[in-house]
CHARMM internal coordinates of N, CA and C (Angstrom, degrees):
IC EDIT
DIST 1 N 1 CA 1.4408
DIST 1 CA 1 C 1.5219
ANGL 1 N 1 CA 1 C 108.47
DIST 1 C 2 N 1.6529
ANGL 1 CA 1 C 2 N 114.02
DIHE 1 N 1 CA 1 C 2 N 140.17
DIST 2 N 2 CA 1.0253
ANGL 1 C 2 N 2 CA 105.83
DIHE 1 CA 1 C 2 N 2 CA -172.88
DIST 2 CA 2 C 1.5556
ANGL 2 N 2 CA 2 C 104.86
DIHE 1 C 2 N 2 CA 2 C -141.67
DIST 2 C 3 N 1.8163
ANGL 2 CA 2 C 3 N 120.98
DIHE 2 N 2 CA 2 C 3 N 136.37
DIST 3 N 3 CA 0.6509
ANGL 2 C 3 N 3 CA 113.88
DIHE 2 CA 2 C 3 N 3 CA -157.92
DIST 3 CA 3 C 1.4051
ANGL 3 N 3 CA 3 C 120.79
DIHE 2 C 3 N 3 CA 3 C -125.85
DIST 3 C 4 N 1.6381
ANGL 3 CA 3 C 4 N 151.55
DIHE 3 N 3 CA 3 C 4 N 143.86
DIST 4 N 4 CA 0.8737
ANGL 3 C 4 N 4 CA 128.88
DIHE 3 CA 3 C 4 N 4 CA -158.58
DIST 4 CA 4 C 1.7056
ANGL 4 N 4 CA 4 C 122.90
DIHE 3 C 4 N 4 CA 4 C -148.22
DIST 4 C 5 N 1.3793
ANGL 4 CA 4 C 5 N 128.99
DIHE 4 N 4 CA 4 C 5 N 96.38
DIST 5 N 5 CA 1.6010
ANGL 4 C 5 N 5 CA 129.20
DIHE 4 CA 4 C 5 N 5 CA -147.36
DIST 5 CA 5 C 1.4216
ANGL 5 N 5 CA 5 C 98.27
DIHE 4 C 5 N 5 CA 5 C -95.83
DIST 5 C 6 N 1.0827
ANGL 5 CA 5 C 6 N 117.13
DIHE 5 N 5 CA 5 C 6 N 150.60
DIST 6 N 6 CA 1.7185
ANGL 5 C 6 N 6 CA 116.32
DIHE 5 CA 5 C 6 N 6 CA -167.53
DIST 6 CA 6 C 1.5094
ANGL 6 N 6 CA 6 C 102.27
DIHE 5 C 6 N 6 CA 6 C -155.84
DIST 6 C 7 N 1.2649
ANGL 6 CA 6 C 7 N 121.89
DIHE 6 N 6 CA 6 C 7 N 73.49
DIST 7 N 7 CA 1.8890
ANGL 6 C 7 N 7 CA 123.51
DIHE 6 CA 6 C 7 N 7 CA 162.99
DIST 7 CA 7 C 1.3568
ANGL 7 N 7 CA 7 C 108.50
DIHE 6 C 7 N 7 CA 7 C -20.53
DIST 7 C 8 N 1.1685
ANGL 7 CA 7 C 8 N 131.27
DIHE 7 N 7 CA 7 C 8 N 128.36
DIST 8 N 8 CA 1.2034
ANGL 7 C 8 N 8 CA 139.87
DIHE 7 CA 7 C 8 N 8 CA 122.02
DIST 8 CA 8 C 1.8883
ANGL 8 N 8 CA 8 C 126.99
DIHE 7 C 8 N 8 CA 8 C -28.45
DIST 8 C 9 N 1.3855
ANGL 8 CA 8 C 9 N 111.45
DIHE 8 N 8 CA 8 C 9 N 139.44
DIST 9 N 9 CA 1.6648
ANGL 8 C 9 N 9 CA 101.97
DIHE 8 CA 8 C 9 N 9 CA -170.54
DIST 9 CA 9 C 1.5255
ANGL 9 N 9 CA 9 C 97.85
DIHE 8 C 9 N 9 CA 9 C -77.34
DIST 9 C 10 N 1.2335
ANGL 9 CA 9 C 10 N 126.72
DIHE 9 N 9 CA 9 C 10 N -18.61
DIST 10 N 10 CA 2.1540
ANGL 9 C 10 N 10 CA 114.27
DIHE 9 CA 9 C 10 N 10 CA -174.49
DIST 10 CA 10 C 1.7735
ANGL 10 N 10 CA 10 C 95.56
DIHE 9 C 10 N 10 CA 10 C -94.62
DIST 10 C 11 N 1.5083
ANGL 10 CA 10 C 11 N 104.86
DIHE 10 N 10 CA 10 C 11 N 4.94
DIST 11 N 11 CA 2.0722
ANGL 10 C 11 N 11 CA 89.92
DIHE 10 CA 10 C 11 N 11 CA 178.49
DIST 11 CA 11 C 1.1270
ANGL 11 N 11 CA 11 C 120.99
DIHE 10 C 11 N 11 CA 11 C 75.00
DIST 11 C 12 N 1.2913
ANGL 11 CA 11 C 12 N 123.58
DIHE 11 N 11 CA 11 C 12 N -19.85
DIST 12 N 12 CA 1.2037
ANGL 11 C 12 N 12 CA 138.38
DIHE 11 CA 11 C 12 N 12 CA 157.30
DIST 12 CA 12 C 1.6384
ANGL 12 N 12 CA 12 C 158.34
DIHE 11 C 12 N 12 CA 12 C -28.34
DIST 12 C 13 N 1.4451
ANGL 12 CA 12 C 13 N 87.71
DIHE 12 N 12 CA 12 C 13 N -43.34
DIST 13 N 13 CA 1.7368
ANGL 12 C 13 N 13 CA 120.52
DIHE 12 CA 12 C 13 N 13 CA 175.10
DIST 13 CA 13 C 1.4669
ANGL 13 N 13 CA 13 C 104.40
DIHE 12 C 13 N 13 CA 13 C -145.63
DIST 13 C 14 N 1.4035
ANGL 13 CA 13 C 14 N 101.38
DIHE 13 N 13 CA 13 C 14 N 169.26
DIST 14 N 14 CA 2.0760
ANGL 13 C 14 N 14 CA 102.14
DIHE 13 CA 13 C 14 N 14 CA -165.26
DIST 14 CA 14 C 1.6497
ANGL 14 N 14 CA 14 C 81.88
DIHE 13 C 14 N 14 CA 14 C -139.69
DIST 14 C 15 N 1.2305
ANGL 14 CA 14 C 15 N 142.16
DIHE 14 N 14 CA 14 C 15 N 133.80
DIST 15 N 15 CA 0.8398
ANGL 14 C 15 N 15 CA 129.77
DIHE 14 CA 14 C 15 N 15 CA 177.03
DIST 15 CA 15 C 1.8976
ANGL 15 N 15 CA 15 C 90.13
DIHE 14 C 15 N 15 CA 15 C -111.62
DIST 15 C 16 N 1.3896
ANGL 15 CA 15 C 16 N 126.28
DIHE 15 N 15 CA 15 C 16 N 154.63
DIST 16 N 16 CA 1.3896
ANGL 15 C 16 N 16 CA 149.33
DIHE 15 CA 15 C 16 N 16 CA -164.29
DIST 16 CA 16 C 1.5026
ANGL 16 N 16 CA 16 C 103.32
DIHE 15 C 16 N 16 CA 16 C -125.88
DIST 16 C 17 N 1.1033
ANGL 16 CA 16 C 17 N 120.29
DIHE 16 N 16 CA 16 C 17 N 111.75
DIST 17 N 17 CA 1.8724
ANGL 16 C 17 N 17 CA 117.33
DIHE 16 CA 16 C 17 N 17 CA -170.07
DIST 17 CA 17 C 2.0151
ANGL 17 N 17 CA 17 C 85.13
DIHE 16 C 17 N 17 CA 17 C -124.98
DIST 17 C 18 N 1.6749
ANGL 17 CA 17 C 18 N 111.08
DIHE 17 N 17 CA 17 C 18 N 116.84
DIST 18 N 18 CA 1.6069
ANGL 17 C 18 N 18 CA 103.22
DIHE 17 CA 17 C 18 N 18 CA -173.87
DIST 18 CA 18 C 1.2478
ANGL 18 N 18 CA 18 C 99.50
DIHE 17 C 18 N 18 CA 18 C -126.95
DIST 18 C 19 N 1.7317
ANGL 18 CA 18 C 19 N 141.46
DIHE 18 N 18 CA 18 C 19 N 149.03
DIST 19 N 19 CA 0.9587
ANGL 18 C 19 N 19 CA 112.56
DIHE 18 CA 18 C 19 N 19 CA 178.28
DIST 19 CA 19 C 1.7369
ANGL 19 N 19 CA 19 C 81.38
DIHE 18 C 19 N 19 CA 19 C -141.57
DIST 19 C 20 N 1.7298
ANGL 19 CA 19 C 20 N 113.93
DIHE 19 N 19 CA 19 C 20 N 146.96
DIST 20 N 20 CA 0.9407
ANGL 19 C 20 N 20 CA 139.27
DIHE 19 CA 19 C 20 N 20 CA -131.94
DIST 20 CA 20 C 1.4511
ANGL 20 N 20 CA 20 C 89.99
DIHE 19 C 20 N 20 CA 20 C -113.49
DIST 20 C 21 N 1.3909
ANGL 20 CA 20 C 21 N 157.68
DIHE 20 N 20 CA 20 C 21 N 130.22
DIST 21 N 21 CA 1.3457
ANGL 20 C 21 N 21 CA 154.81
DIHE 20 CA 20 C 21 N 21 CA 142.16
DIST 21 CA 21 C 1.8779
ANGL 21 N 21 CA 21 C 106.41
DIHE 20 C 21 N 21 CA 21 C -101.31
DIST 21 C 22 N 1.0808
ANGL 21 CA 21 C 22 N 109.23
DIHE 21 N 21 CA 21 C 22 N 125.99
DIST 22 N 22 CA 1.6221
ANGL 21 C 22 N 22 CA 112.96
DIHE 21 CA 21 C 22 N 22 CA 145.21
DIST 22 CA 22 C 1.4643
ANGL 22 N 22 CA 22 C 128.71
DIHE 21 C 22 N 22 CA 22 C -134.13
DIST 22 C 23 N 1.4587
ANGL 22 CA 22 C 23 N 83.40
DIHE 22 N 22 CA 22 C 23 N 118.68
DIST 23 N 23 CA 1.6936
ANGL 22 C 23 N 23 CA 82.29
DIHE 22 CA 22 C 23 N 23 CA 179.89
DIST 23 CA 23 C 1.2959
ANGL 23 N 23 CA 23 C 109.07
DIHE 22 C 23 N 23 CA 23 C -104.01
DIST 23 C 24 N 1.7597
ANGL 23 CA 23 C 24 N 103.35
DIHE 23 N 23 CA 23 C 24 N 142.61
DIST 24 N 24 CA 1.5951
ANGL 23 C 24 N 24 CA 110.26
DIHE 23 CA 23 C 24 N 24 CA -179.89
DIST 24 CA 24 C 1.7807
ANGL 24 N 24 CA 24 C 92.70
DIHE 23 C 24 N 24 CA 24 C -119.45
DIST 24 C 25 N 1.5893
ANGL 24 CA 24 C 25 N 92.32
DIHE 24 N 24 CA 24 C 25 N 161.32
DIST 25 N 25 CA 1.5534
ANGL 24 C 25 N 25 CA 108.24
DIHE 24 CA 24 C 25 N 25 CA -147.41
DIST 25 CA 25 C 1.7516
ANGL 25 N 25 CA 25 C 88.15
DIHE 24 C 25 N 25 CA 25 C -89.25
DIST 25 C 26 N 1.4400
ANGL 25 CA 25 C 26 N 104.42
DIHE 25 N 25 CA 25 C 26 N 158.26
DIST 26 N 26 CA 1.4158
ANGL 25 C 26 N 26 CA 102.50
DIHE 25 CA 25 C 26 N 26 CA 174.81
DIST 26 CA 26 C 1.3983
ANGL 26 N 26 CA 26 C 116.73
DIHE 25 C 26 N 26 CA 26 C -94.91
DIST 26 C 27 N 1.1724
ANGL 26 CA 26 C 27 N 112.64
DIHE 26 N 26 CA 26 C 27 N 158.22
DIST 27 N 27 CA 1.5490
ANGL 26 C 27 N 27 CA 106.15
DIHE 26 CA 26 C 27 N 27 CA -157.81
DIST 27 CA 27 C 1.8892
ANGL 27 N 27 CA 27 C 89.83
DIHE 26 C 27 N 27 CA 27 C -127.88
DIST 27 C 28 N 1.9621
ANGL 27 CA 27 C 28 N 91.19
DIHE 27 N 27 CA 27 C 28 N 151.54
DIST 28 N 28 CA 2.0214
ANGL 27 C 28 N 28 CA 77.61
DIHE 27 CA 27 C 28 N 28 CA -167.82
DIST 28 CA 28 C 1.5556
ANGL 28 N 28 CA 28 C 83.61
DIHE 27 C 28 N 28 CA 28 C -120.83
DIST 28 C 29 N 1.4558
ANGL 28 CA 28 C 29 N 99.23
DIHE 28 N 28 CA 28 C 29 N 141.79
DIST 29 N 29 CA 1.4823
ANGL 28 C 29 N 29 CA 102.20
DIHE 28 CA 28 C 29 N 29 CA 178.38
DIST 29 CA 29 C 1.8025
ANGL 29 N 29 CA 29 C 106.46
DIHE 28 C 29 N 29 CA 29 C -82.82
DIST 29 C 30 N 1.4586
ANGL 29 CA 29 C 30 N 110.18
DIHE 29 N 29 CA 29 C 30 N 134.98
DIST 30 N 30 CA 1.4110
ANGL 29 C 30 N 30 CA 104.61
DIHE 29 CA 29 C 30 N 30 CA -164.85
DIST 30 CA 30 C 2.3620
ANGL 30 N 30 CA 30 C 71.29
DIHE 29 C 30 N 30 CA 30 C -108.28
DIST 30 C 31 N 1.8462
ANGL 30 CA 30 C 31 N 93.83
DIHE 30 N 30 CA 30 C 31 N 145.91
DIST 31 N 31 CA 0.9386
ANGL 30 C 31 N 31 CA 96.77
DIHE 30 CA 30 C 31 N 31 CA 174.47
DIST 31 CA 31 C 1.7782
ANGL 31 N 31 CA 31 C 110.35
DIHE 30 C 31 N 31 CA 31 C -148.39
DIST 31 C 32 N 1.1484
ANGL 31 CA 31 C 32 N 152.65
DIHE 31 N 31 CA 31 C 32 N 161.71
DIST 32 N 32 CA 0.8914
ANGL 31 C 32 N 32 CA 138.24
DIHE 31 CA 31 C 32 N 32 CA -173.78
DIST 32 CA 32 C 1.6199
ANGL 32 N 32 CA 32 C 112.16
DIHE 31 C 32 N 32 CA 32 C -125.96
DIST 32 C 33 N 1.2334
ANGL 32 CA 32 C 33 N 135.01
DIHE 32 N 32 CA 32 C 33 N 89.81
DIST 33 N 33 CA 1.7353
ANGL 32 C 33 N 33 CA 129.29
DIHE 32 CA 32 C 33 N 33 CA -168.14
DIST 33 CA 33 C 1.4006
ANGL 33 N 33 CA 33 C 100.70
DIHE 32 C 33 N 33 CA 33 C -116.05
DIST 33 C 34 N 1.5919
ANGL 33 CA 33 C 34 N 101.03
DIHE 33 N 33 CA 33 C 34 N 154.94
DIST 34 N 34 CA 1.1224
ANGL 33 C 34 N 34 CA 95.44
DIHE 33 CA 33 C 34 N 34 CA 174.90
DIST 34 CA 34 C 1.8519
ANGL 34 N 34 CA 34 C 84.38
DIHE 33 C 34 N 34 CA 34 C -151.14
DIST 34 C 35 N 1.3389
ANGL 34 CA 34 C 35 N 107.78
DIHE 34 N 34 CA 34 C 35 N 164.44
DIST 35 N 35 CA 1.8024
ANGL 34 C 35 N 35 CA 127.81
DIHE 34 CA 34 C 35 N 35 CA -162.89
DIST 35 CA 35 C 1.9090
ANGL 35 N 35 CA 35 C 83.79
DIHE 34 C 35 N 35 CA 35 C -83.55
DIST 35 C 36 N 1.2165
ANGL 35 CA 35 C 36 N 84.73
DIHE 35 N 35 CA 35 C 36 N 119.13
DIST 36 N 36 CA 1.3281
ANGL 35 C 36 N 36 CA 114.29
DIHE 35 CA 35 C 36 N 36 CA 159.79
DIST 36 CA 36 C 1.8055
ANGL 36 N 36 CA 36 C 116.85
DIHE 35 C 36 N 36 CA 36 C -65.30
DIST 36 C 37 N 1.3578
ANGL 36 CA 36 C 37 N 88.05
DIHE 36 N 36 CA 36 C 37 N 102.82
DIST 37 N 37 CA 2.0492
ANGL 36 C 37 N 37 CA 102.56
DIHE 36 CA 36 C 37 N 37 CA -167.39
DIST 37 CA 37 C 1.5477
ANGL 37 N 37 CA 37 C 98.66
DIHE 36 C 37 N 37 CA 37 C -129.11
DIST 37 C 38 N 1.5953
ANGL 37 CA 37 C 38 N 115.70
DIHE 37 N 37 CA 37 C 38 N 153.32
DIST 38 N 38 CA 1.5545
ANGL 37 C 38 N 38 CA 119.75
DIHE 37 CA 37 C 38 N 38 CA 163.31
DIST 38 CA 38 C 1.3497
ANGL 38 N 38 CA 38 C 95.03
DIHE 37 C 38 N 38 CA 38 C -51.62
DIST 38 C 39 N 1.5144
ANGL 38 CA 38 C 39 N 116.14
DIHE 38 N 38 CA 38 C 39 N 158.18
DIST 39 N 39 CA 1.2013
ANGL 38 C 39 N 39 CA 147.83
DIHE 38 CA 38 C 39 N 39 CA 155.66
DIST 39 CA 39 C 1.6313
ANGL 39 N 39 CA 39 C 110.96
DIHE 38 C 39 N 39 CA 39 C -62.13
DIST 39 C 40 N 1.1610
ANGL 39 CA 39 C 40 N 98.30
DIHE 39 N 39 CA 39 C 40 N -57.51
DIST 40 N 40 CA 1.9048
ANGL 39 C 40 N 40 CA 115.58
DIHE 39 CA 39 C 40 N 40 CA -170.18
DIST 40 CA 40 C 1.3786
ANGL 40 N 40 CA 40 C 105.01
DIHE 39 C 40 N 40 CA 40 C -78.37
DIST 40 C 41 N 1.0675
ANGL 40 CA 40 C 41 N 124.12
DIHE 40 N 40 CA 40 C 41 N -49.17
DIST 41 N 41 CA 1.8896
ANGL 40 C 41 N 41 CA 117.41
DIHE 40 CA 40 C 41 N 41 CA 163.66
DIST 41 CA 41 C 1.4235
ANGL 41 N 41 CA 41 C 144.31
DIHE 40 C 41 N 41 CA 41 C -121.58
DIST 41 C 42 N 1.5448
ANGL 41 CA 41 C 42 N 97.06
DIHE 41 N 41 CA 41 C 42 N 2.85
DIST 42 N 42 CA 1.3898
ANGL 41 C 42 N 42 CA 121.07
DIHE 41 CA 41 C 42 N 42 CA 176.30
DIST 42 CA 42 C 0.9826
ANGL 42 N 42 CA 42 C 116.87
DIHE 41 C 42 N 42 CA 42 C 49.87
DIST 42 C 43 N 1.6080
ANGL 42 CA 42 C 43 N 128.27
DIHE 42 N 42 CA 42 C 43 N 61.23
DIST 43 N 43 CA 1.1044
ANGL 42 C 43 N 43 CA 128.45
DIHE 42 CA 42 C 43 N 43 CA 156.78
DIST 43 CA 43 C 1.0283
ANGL 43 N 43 CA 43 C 99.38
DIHE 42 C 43 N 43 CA 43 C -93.00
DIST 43 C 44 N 1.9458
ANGL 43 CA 43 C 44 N 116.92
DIHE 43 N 43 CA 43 C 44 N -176.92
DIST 44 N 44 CA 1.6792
ANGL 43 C 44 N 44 CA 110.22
DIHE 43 CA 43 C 44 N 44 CA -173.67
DIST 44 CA 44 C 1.6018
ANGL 44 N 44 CA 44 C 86.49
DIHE 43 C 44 N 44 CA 44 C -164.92
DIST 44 C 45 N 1.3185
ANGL 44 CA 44 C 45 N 98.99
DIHE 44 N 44 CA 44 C 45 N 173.02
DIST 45 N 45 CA 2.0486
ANGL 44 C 45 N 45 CA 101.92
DIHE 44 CA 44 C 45 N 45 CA -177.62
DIST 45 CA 45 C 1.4041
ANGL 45 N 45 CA 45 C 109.69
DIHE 44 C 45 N 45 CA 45 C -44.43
DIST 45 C 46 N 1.2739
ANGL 45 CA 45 C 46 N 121.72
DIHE 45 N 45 CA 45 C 46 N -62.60
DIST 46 N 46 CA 1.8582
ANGL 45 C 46 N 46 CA 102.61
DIHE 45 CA 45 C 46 N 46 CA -167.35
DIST 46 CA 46 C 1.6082
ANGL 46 N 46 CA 46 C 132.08
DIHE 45 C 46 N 46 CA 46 C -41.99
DIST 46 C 47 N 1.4652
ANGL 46 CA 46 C 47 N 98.20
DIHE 46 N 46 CA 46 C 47 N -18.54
DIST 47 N 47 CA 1.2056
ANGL 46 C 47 N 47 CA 99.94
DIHE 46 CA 46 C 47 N 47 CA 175.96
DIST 47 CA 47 C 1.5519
ANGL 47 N 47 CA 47 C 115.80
DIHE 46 C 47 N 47 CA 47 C -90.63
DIST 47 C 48 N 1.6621
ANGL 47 CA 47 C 48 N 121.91
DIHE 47 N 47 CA 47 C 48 N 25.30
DIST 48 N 48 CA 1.2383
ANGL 47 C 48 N 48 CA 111.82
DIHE 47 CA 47 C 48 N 48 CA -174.21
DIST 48 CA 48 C 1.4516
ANGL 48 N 48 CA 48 C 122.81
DIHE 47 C 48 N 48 CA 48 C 76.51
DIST 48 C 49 N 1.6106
ANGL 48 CA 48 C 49 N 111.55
DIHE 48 N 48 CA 48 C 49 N -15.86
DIST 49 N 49 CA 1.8864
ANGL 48 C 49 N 49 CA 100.38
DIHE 48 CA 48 C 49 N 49 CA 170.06
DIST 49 CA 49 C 1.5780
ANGL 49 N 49 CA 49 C 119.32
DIHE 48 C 49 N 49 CA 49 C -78.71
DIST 49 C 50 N 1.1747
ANGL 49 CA 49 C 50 N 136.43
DIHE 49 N 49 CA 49 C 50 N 161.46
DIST 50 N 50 CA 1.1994
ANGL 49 C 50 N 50 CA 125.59
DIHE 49 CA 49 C 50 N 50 CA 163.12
DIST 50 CA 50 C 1.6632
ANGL 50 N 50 CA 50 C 105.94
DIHE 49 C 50 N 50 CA 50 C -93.40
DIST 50 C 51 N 1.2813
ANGL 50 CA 50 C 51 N 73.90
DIHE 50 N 50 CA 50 C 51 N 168.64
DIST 51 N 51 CA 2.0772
ANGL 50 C 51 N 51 CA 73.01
DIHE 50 CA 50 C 51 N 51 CA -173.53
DIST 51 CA 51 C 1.7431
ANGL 51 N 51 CA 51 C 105.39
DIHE 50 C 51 N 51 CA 51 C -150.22
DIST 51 C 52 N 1.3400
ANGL 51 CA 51 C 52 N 96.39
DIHE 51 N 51 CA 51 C 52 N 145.22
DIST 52 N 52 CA 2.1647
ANGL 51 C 52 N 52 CA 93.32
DIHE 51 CA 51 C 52 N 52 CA -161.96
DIST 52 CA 52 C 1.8463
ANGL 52 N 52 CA 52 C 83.12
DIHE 51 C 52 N 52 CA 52 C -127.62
DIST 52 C 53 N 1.1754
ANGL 52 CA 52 C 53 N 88.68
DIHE 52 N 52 CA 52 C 53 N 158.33
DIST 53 N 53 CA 1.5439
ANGL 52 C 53 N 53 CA 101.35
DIHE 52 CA 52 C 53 N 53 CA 178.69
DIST 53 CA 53 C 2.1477
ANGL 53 N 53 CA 53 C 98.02
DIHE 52 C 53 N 53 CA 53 C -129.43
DIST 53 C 54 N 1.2849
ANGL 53 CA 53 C 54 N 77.50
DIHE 53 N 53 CA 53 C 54 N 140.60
DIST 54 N 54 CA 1.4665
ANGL 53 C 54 N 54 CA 108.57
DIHE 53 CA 53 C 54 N 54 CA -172.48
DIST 54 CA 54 C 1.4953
ANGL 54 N 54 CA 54 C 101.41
DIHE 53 C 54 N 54 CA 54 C -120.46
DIST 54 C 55 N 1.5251
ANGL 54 CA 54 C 55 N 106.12
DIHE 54 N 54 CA 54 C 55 N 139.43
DIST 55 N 55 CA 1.8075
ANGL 54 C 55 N 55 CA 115.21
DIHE 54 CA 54 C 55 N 55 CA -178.38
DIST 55 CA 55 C 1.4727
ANGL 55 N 55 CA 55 C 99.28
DIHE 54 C 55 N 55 CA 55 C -104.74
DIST 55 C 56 N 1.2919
ANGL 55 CA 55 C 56 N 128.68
DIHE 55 N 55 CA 55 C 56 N 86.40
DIST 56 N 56 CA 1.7582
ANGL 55 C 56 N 56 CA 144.29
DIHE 55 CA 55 C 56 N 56 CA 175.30
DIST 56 CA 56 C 1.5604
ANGL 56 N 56 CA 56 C 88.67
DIHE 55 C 56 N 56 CA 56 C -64.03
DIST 56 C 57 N 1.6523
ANGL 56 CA 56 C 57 N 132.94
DIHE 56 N 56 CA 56 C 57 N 139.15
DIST 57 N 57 CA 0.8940
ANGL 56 C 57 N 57 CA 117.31
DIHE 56 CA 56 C 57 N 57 CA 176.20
DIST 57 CA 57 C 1.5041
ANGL 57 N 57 CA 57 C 143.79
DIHE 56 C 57 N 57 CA 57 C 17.76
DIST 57 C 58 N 1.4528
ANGL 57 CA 57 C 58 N 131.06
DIHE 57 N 57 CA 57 C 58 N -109.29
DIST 58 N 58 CA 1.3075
ANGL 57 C 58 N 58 CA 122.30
DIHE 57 CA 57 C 58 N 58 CA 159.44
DIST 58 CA 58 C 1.2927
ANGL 58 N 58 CA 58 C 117.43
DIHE 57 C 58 N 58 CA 58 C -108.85
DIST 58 C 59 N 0.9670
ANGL 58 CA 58 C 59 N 122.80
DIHE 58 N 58 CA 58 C 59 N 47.43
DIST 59 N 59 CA 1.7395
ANGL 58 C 59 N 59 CA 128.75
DIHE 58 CA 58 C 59 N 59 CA 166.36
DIST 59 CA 59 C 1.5340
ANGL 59 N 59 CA 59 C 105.47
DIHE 58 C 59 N 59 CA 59 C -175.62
DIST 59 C 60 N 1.5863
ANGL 59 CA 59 C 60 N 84.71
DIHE 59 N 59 CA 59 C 60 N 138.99
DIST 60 N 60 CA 2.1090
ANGL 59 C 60 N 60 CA 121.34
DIHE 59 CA 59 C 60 N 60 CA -167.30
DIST 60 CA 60 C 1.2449
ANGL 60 N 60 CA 60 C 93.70
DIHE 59 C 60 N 60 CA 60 C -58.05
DIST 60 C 61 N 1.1696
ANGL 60 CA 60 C 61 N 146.77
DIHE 60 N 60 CA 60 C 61 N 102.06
DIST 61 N 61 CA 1.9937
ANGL 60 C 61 N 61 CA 127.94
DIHE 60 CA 60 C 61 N 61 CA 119.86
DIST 61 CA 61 C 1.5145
ANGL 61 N 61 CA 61 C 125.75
DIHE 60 C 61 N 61 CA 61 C -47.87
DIST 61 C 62 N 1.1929
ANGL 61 CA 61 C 62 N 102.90
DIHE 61 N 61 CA 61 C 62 N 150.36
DIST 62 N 62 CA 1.6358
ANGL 61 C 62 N 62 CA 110.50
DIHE 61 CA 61 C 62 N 62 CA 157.06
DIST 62 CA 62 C 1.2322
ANGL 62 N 62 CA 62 C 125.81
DIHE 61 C 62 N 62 CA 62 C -136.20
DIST 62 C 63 N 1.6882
ANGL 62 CA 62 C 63 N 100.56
DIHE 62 N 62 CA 62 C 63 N 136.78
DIST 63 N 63 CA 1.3168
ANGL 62 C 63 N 63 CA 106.52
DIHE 62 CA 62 C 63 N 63 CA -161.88
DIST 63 CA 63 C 1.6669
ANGL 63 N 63 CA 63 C 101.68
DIHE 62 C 63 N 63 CA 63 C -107.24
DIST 63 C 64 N 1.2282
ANGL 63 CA 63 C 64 N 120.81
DIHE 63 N 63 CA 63 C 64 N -176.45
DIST 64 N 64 CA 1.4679
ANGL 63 C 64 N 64 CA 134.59
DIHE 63 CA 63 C 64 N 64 CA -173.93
DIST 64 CA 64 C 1.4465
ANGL 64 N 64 CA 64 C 91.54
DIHE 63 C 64 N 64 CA 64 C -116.15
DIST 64 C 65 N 1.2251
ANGL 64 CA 64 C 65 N 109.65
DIHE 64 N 64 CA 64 C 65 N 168.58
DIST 65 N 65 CA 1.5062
ANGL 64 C 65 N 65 CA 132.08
DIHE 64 CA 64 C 65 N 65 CA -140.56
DIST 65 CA 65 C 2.1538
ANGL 65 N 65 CA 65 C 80.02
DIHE 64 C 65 N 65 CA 65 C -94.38
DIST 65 C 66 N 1.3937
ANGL 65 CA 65 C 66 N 100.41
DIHE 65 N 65 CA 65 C 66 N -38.05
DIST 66 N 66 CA 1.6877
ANGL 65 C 66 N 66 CA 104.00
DIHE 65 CA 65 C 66 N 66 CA 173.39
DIST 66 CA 66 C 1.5937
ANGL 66 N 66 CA 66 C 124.96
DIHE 65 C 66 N 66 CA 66 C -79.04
DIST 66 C 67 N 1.4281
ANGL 66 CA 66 C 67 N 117.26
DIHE 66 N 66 CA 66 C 67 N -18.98
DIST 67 N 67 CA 1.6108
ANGL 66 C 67 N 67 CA 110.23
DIHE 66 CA 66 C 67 N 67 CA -172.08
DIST 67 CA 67 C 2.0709
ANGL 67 N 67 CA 67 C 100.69
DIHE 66 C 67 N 67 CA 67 C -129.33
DIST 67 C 68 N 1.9517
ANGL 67 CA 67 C 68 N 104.02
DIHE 67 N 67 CA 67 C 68 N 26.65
DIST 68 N 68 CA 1.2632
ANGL 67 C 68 N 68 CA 98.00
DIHE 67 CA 67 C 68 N 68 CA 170.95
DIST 68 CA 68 C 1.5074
ANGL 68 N 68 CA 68 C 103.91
DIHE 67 C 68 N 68 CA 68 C -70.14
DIST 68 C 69 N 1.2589
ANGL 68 CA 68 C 69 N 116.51
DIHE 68 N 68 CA 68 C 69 N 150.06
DIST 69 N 69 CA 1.5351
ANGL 68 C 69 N 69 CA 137.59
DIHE 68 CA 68 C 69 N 69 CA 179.90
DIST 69 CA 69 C 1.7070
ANGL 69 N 69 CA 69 C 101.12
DIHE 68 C 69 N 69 CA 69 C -67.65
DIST 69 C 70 N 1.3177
ANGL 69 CA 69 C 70 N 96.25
DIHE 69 N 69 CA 69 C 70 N 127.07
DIST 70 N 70 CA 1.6312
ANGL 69 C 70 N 70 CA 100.16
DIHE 69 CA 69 C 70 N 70 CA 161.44
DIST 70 CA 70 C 1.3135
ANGL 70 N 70 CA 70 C 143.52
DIHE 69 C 70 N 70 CA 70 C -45.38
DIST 70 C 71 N 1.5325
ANGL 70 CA 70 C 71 N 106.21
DIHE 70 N 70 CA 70 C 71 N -16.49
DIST 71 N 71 CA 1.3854
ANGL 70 C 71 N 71 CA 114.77
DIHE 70 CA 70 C 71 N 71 CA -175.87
DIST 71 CA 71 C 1.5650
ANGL 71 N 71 CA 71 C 109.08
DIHE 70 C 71 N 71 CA 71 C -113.43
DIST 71 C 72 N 1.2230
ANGL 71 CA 71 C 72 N 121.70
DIHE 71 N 71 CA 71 C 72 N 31.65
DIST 72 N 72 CA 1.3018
ANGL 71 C 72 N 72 CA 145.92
DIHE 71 CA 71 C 72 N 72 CA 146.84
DIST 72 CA 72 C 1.0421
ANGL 72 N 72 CA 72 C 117.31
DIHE 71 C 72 N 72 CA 72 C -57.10
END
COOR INIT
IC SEED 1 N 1 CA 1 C
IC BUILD
């Protein structure tokens, strides 16, 4: 903050010139990814396979476009 007092020439009035800064802190998003690959042979998109994810109980697999499950 910065602040700045400035008399008037008749003494009269005080003029107050303030200027206000707030800084807010940066915040880092913590995230955890990882490349979406088959499970069974780990291939993954760059190589041209497609790949689908299936919710097996409570946690996502991904399969390749070759070892998706039949009952898909």
């Amino acid at each position: 903050m910065s602040q700045i007092l400035l008399p008037r020439m008749d003494r009269s009035n005080v003029l107050l010139f303030q200027d206000l800064y707030f800084s807010k802190k940066k915040t880092q998003v913590k995230s955890t990814v990882k490349e979406a690959a088959c499970v069974i042979c780990d291939k993954s998109l760059d190589e041209g396979i497609s790949v689908t994810a299936k919710k097996m109980g409570q946690k996502m697999r991904f399969f390749c476009q070759y070892h998706l499950p039949n009952d898909y």
